[in-house]
C-alpha positions in Angstrom: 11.5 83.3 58.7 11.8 81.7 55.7 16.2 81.4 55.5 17.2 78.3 57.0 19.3 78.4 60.2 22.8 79.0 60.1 24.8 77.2 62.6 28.1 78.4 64.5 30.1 75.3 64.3 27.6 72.0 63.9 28.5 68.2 63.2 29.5 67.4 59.8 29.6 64.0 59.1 29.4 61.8 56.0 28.6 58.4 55.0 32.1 57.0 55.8 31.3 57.9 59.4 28.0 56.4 58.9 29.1 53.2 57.5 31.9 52.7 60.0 29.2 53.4 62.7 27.1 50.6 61.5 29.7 48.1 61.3 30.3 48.5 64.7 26.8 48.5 65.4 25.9 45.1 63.7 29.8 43.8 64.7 27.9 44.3 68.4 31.1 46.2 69.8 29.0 48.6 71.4 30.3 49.6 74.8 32.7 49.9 76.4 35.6 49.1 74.1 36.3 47.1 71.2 38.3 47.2 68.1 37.0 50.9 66.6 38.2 52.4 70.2 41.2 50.7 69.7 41.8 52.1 65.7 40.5 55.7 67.1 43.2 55.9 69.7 45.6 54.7 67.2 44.7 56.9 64.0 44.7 60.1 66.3 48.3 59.1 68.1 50.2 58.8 64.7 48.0 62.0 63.3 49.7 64.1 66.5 52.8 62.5 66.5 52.5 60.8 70.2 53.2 57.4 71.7 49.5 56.9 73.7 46.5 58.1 73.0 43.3 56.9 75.5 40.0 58.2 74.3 37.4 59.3 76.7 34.1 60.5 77.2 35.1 64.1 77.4 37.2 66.5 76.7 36.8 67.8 80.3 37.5 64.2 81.7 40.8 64.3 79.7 41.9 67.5 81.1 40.9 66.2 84.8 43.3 62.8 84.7 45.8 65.0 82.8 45.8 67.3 86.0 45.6 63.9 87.9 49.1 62.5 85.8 50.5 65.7 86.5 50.1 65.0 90.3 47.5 67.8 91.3 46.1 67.6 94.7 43.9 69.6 96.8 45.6 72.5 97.9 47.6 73.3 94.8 47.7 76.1 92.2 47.4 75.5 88.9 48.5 78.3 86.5 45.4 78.7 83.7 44.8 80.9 81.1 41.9 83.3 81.8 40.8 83.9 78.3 39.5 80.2 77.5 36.4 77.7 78.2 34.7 77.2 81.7 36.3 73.4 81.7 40.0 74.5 81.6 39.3 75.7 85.1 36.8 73.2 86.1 39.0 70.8 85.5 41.5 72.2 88.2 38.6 72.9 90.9 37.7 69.1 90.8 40.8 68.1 92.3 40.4 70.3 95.4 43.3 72.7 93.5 42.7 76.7 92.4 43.7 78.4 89.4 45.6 81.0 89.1 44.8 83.0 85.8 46.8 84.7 83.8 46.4 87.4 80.9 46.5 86.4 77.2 48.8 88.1 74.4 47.2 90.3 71.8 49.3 88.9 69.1 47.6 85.2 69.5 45.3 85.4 72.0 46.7 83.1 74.0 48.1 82.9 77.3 51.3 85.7 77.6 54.7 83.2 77.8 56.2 86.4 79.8 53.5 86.1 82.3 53.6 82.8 82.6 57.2 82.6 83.4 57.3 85.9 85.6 54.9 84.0 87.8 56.7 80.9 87.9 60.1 83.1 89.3 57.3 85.1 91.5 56.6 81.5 92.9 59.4 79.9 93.1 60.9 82.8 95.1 58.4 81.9 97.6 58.6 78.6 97.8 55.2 78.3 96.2 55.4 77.0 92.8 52.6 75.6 91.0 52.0 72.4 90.7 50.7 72.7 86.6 51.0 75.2 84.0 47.8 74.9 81.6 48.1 76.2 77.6 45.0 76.6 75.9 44.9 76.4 71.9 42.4 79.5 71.4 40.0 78.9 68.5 42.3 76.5 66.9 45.5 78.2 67.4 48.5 77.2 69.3 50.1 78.9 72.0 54.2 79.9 71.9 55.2 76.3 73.5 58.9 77.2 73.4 59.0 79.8 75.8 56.3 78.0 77.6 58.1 74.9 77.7 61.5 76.5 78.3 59.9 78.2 81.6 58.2 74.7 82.7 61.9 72.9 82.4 63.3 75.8 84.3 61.5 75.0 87.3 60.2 71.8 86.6 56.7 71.9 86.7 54.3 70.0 83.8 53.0 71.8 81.6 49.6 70.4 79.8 48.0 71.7 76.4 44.6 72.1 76.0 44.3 71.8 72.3 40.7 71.1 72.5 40.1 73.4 69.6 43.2 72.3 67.9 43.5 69.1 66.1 44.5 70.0 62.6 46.8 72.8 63.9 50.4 72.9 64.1 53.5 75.1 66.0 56.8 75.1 64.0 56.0 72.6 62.2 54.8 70.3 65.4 51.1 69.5 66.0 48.8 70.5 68.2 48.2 67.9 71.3 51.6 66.8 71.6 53.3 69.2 73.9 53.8 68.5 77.7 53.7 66.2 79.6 49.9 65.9 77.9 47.7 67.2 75.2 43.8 67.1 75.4 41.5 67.1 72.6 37.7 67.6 72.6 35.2 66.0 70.1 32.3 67.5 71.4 29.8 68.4 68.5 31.1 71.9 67.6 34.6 70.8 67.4 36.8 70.5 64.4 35.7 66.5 64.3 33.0 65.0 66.4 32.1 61.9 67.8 28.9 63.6 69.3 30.9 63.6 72.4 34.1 62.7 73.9 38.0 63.4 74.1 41.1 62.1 74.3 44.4 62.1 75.9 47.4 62.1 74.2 51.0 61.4 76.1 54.4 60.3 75.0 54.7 59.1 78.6 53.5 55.4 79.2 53.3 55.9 82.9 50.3 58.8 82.5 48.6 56.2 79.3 48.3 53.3 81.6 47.5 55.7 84.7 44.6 57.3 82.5 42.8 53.9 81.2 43.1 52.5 84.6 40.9 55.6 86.6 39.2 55.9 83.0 37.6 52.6 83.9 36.3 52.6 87.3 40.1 52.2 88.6 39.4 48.2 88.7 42.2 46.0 89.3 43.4 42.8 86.6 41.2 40.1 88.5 38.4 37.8 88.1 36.2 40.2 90.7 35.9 43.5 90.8 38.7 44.9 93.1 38.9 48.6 93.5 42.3 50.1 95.8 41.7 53.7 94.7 38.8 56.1 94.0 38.3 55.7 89.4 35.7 57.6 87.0 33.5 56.4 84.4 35.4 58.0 81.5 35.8 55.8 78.9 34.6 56.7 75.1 32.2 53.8 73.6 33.3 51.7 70.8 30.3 53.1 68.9 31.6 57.0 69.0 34.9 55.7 68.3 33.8 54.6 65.2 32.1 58.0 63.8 36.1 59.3 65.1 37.5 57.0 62.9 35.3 58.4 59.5 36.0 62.0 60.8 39.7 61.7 61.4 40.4 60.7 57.7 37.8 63.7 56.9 39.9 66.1 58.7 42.0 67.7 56.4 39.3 68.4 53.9 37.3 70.4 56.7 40.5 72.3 57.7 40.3 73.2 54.3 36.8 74.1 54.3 37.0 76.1 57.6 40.6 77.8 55.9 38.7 78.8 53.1 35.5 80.1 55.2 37.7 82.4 57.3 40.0 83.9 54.0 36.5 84.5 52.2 35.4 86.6 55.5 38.9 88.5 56.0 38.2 89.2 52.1 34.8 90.7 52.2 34.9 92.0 55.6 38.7 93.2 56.3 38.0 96.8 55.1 35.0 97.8 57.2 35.8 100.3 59.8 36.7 99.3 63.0 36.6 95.7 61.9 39.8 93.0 62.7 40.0 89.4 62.5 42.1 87.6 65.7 45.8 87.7 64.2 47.5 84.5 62.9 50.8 83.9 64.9 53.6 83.8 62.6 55.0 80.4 64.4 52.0 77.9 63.4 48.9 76.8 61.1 45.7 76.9 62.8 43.0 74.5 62.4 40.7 77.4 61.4 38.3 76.0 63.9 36.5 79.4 64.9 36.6 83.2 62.5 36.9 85.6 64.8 36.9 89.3 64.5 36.7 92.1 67.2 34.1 95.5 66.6 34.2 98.5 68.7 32.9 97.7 72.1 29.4 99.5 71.3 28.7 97.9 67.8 29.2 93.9 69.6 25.5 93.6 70.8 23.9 94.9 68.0 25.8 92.9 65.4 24.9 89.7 67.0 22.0 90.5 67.2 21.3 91.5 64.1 23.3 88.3 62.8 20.3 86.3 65.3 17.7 88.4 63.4 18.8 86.5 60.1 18.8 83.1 61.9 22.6 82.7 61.8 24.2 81.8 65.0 27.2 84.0 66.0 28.4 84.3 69.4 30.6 86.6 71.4 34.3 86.0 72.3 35.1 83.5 75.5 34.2 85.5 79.1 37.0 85.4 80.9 36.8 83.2 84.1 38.9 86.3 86.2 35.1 87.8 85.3 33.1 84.8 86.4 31.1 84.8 89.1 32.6 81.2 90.3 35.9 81.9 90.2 36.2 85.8 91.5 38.0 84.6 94.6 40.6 83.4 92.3 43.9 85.5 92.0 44.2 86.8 88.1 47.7 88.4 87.0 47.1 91.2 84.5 43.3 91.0 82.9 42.9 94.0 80.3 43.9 92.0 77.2 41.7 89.2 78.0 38.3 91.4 79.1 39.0 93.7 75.9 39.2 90.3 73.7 35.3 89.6 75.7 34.0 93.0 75.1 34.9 93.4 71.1 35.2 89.9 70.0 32.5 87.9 67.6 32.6 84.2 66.6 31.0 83.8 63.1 29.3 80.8 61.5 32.5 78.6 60.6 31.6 75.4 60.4 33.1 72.9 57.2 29.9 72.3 55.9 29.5 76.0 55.1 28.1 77.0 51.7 28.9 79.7 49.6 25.2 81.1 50.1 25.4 80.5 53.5 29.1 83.1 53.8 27.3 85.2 51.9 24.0 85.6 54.3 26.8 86.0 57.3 28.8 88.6 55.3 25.8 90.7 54.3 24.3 90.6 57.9 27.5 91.9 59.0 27.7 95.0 56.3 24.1 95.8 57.3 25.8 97.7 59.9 
């Protein structure tokens, strides 16, 4: 196959990432910290709007001392979207807790607010409230905080955002990663930045900031030895990835525009085929752009990806639920049809910032082939 591959989402980096990378390097701040983690944390705090930012070494290990802050223990329900990544839930079944999943809205995507706070009452009736409510940004797009956060307040449980899609994104005007009591981001290599791998949490709450570095680094006490009064995790981001953050944070908003420009160019060229729509944009926010995706009749799914595979362009289908995972099908799920429907119809196309024309024109054609 002579057409070289086309990517879903890969790394794009530059030579200002490279460049701050190998100051670091021949500054010897490798690992564990240093002075590029430090800048990282602070560029993405004032990018978000937040007080504390603490950058780990995944996105998943943000979400897990988020759930931590938020005072999860074994035994506890969490209330999680269905339609989202495996870690949302992971996350939840670390801490001895189980999710509770709920249906997403067809109008974002994301988790239903009216679900959300019908099972709160549901719960609270019984004495058995939650001890988290978890939003997910889907594919770069936030969730309706308002009603989220207005249900939360009402019965006073934390709400935490998963906006590991979302950096770039706003909601009314707010961004993404600074509702709740705290917002996780992911810079895993398909993300809208990278640092090959890692997160970050993001709080206005000095309590969780200082909670989160100190089980982030082994939970060690501020003495000479090593002294150790509580279990900790190995979770802190090197100094080295912080520095590739650093060149990809002042990137971002030229690969937001990339990305924006990728998915117009597909709605374009793609909006009038039959049976063909593209995942709506809510009317109360800017995505990131992060992920195109459209949904197909149920039959034509299969065969369009793999058709797009034929071509040696990477495509992939819409999230599985976790209602519909194996691991998880002792876990309760309220509603279900909106999220499996999203699963059975939806494709993720090639949207990556480092797209070329040619290369939005080899998905677009693959597509019409059928």
């Amino acid at each position: 196959m002579s057409d070289t591959r086309i990517f879903l989402s890969p790394p794009d980096v530059s030579d200002v990432e490279r460049k701050l990378l190998l100051a670091a390097f021949d500054s010897n701040w490798v690992a564990p910290v240093g002075p590029d983690l430090d800048a990282f944390e602070a560029q993405v705090a004032e990018l978000v709007g937040v007080r504390h930012a603490v950058a780990l070494a995944s996105g998943t290990a943000a979400l897990h001392l988020a759930l931590v802050a938020a005072g999860v223990r074994r035994g506890d329900t969490v209330l999680v979207p269905s339609f989202t990544f495996a870690a949302t839930a992971n996350a939840v079944m670390y801490l001895g807790a189980r999710p509770v999943f709920l249906d997403s809205t067809p109008d974002s995507w994301n988790v239903d607010p009216g679900l959300v706070a019908e099972e709160l009452r549901a719960r609270a009736q019984r004495g058995q409230l939650p001890r988290a409510v978890v939003a997910v940004d889907m594919y770069g797009q936030c969730a309706d905080y308002q009603p989220l956060l207005d249900a939360c307040d009402r019965y006073d449980v934390p709400l935490i955002e998963d906006a590991a899609e979302a950096l770039g994104a706003s909601y009314r005007g707010r961004p993404a990663g600074s509702f709740g009591l705290a917002g996780v981001l992911s810079f895993n290599g398909n993300k809208i930045i990278t640092t090959g791998g890692g997160g970050m949490l993001l709080t206005d709450d000095g309590r969780v900031a200082a909670q989160t570095r100190y089980l982030a680094t082994q939970a060690r006490e501020p003495v000479a030895h090593y002294e150790h009064r509580t279990v900790g995790y190995n979770y802190r981001l090197s100094n080295l990835l912080a520095a590739v953050g650093r060149g990809q944070v002042q990137r971002l908003g030229e690969m937001v525009a990339a990305r924006r420009e990728t998915a117009r160019y597909y709605r374009e060229a793609l909006g009038d085929r039959p049976g063909v729509t593209f995942m709506p944009v809510a009317g109360y926010g800017e995505p990131n752009w992060w992920l195109t995706c459209l949904l197909v009749d149920p039959q034509d799914r299969d065969p369009m990806l793999a058709r797009l595979a034929r071509h040696n362009i990477e495509a992939r289908p819409a999230w599985k639920p976790m209602h519909l995972q194996p691991v998880f099908r002792d876990c309760v799920m309220r509603g279900g049809a909106v999220s499996a429907d999203l699963f059975r119809r939806g494709v993720c196309l090639p949207s990556g910032s480092a797209l070329t024309a040619r290369d939005r024109e080899r998905v677009v054609e693959a597509v019409r082939e059928g």
